[in-house]
C-alpha positions as CSV (number, residue, x, y, z in Angstrom):
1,X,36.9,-82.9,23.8
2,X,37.1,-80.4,26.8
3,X,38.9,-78.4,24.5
4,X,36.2,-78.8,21.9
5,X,33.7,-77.8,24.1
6,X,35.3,-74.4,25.7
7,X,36.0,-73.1,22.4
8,X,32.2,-73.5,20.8
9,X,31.0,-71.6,24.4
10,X,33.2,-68.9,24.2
11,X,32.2,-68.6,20.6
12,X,28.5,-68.4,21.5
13,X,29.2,-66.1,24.3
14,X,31.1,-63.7,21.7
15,X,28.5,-63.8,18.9
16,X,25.8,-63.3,21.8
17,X,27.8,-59.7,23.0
18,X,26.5,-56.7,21.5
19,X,30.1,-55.7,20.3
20,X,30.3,-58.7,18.0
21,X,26.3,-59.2,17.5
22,X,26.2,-56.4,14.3
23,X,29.7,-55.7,12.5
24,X,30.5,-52.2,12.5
25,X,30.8,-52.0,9.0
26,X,28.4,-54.1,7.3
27,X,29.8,-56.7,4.3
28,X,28.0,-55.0,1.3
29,X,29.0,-51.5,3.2
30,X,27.1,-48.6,4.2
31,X,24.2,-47.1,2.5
32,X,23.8,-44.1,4.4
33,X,21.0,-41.3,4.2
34,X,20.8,-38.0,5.7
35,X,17.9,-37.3,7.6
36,X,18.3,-34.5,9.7
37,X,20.2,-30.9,9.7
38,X,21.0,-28.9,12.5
39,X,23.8,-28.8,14.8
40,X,25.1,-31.7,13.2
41,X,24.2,-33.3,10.2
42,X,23.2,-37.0,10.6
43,X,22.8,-40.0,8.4
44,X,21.1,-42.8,8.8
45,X,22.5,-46.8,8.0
46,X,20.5,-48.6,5.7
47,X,22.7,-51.7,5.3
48,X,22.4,-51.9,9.1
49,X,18.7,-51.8,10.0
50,X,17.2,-54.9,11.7
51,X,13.4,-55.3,12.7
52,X,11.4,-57.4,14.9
53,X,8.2,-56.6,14.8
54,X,7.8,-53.1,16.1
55,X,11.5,-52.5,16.9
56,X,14.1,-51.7,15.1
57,X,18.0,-51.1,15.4
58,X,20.4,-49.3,13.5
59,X,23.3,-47.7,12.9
60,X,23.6,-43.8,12.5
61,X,26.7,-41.1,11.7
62,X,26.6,-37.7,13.6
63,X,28.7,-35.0,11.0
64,X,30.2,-32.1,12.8
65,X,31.2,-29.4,11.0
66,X,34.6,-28.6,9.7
67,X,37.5,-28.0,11.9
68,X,35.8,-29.2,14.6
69,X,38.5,-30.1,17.5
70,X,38.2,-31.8,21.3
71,X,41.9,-31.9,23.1
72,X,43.9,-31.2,20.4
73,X,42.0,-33.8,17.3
74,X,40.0,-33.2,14.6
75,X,36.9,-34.9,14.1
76,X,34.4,-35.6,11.8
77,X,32.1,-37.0,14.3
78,X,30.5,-40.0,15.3
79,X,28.6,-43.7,15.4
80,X,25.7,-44.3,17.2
81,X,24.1,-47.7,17.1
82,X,19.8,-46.9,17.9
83,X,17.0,-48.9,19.2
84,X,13.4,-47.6,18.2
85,X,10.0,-48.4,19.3
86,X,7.7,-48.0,15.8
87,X,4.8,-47.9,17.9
88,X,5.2,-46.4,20.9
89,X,7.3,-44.0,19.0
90,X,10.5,-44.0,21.5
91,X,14.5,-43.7,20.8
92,X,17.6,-45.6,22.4
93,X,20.8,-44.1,21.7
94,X,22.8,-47.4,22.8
95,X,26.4,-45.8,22.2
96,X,28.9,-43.3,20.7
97,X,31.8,-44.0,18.9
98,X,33.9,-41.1,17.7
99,X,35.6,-41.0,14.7
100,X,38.7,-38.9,13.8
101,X,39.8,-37.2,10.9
102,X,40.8,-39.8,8.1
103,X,38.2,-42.2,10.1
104,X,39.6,-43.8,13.1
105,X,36.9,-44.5,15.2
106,X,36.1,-45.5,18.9
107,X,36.1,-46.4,21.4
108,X,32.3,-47.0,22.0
109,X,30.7,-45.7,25.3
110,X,27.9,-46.9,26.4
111,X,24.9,-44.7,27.1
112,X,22.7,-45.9,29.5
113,X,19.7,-43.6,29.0
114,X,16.0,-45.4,29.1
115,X,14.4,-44.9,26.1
116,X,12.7,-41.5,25.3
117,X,9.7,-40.5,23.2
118,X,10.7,-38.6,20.2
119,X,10.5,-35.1,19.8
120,X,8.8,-33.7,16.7
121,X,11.7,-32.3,14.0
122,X,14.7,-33.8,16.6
123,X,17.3,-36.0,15.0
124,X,15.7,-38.7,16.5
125,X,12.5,-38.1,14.6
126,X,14.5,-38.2,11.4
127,X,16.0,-41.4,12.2
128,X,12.7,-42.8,13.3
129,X,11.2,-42.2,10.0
130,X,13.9,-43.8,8.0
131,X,14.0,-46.7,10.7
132,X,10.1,-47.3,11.0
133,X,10.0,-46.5,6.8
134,X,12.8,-47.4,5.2
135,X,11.4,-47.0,1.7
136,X,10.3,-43.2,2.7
137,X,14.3,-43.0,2.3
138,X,14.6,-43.1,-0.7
139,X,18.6,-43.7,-2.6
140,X,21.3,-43.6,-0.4
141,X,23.4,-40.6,-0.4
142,X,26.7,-42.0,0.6
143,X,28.1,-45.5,0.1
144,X,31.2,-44.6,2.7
145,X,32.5,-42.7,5.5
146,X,34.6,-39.6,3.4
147,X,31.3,-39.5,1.2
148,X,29.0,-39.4,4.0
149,X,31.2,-36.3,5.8
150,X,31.1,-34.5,2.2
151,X,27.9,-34.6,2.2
152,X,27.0,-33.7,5.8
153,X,29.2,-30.9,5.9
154,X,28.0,-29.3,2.7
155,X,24.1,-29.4,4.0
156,X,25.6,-27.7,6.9
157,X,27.1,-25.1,4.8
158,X,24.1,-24.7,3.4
159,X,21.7,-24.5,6.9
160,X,23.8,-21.9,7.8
């Protein structure tokens, strides 16, 4: 019984953690969209977007540009789960998971930053659009990770 009971808690306690709320990768996989070019070229999650009213999480990929290298690895970029304020017009950058060339990713680090309003023609603005109107979206570009670098590096190529 005791046993029983532990093991539904630290189930509920699990599911309840933001690392185990939202799968990284979502079942149907991603439907990602890019939304902004400049340094980087970034792509929004479709498959992970979740509203409440005026706010809204999701998931976001951050494209470097070829060869880019940090102590000796390659990377194509990163994850970045988002919280946005529709309303108010604010951004959350929750985390930032790395990911490797051939796609290892992680670990996530936490960024504590309050929430900011969003600058006209930032990234954030681009994900805000998409989060706060996801049919302004339109088709997804990329339906996985190697995809969704392809296409971020090319409109890189092409911004510069």
């Amino acid at each position: 019984m005791k046993s029983a009971i532990l093991t539904a808690a630290l189930a509920a306690v699990l599911l309840a953690s933001p690392a185990c709320a939202e799968p990284a990768t979502p079942p149907d996989g991603p439907r990602l969209v890019l939304t902004s070019v400049g340094r980087f070229a970034v792509l929004a999650d479709l498959s992970t977007l979740r509203r409440d009213g005026d706010q809204v999480r999701m998931r976001s990929l951050q494209v470097t540009g070829t060869d880019f290298e940090a102590a000796g690895e390659t990377y194509w970029g990163g994850w970045s789960w988002w919280a946005f304020d529709c309303a108010a017009r604010t951004a959350d950058r929750l985390d930032f998971a790395s990911v490797r060339e051939g796609g290892v990713e992680g670990p996530a680090t936490p960024d504590n930053a309050p929430p900011t309003p969003v600058a006209a023609g930032s990234d954030a603005a681009g994900l805000l659009a998409v989060a706060c109107d996801p049919a302004s979206a339109g088709e997804a570009d990329a339906d996985n990770l190697a995809d969704a670098v392809r296409i971020g590096r090319a409109a890189l190529r092409r911004a510069n």
